[in-house]
C-alpha positions as CSV (number, residue, x, y, z in Angstrom):
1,X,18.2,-13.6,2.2
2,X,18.1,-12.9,6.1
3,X,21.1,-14.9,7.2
4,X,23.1,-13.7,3.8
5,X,22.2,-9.6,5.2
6,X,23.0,-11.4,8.5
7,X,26.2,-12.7,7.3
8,X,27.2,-9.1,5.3
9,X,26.2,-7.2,8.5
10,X,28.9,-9.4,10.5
11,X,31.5,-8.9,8.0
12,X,31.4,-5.5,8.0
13,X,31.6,-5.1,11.8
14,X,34.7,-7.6,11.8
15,X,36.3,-5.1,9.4
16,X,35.7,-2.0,11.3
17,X,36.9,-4.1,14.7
18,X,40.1,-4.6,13.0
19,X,40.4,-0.9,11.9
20,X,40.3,-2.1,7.9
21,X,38.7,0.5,5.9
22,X,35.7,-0.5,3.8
23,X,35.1,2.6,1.0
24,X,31.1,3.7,0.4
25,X,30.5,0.6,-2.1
26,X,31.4,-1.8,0.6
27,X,28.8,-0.3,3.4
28,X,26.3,0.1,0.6
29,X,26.6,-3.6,-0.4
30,X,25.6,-4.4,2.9
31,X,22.9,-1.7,2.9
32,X,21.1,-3.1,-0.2
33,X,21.4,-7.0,1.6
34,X,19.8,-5.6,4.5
35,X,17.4,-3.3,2.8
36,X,16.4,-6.5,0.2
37,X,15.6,-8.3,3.8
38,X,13.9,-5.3,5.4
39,X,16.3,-4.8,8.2
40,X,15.9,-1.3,8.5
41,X,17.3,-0.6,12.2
42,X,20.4,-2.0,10.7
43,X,20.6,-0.4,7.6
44,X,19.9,2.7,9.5
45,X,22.7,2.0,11.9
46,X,24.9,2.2,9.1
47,X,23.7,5.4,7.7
48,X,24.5,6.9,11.2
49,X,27.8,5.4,11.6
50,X,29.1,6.8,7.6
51,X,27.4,9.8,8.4
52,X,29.5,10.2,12.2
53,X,32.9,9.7,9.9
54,X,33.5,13.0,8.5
55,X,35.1,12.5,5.2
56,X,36.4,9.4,5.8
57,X,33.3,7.4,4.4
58,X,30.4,9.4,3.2
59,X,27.2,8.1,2.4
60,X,26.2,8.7,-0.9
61,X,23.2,8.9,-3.2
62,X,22.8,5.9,-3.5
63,X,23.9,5.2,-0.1
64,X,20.2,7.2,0.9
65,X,18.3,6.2,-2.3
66,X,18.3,3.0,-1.2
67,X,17.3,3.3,2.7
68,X,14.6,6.4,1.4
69,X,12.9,3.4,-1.0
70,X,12.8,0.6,1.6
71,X,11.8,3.2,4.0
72,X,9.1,4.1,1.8
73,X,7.7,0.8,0.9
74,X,7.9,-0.5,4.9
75,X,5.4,2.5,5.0
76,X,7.8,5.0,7.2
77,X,6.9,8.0,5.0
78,X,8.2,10.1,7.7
79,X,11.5,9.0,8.2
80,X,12.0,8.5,4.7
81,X,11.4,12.4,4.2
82,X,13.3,13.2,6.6
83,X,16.4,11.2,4.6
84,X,15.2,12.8,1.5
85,X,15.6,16.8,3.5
86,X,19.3,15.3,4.4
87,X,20.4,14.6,1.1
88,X,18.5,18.0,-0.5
89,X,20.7,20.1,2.5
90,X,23.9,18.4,1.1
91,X,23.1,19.0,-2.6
92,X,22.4,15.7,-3.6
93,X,20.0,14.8,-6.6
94,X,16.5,14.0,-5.0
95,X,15.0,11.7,-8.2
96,X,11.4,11.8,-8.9
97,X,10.7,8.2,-7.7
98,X,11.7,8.6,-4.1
99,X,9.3,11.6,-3.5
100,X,6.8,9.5,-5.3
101,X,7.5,6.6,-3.0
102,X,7.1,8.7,0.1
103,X,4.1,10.2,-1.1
104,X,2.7,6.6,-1.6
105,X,3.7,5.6,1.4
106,X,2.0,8.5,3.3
107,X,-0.8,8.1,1.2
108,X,-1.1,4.5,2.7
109,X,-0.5,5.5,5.9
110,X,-3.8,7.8,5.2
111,X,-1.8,11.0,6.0
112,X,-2.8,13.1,2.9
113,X,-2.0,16.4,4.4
114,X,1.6,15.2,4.9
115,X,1.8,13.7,1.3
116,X,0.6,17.1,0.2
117,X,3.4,19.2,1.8
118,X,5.9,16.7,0.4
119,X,4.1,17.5,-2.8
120,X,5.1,21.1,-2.6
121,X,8.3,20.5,-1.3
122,X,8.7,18.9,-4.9
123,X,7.2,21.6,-6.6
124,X,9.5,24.0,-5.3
125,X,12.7,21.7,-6.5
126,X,11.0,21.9,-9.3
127,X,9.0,18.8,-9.9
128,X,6.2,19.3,-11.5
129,X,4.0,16.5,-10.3
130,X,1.0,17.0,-12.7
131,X,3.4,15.6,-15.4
132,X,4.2,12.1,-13.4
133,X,0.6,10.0,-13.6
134,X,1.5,8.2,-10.4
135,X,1.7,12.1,-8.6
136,X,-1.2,13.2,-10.4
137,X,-3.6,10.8,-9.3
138,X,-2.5,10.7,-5.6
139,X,-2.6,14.6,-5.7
140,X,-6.7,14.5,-7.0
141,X,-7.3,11.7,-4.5
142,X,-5.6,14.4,-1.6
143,X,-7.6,16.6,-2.8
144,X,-10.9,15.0,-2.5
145,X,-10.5,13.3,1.1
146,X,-9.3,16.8,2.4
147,X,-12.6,18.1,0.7
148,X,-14.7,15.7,2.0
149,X,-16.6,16.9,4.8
């Protein structure tokens, strides 16, 4: 999968060298090859160059959906909230499963303070977490380690 992302990657480059230009499903193609093989740095390259464009191509949500879930699951919590405050600050749908990915991930990363504040971030877009199992639990396991003397 790492020489097709490769192969993508180089395409896309050769298309902007010779001033073609790709629309938002063409950079997110090669956003979801190099996600699937974990090449994040370039994947996040890409999200810097659509989002230095203006108008001309604009990531969309899917466009951070997909780097905020392979951030997530690469255990980057951090970085992936900070994608998630980008697209709440340009009125973009935040869906349930990437704040539950991050707060996985900062669960794993044994950072339950942070996965709590991400927690009430949520509540106040109003999620509310004690109806998502996967939420609940992580939120009574916070809980108890922050209790725990």
């Amino acid at each position: 999968m790492t020489m097709q992302a490769d192969k993508c990657y180089s395409l896309l480059k050769e298309m902007l060298k010779l001033d073609l230009r790709p629309n938002v499903a063409t950079f997110n193609t090669v956003i979801r090859a190099l996600t699937n093989s974990n090449d994040l740095t370039k994947a996040l390259r890409i999200l810097k160059y659509m989002e230095s464009r203006d108008e001309t191509v604009s990531p969309n949500q899917r466009t951070y959906s997909m780097i905020i879930s392979a951030l997530a699951l690469n255990n980057m919590p951090e970085e992936a909230e900070t994608l998630i405050s980008v697209m709440s600050s340009k009125g973009m749908n935040v869906e349930v499963e990437l704040y539950t990915a991050t707060v996985r991930a900062y669960e794993t990363t044994h950072k339950p303070r942070l996965a709590l504040n991400l927690m009430e971030k949520m509540r106040r877009n109003g999620y509310n977490f004690y109806d998502n199992p996967v939420l609940d639990r992580i939120f009574k396991a916070l809980v108890n380690t922050l209790s725990s003397p």
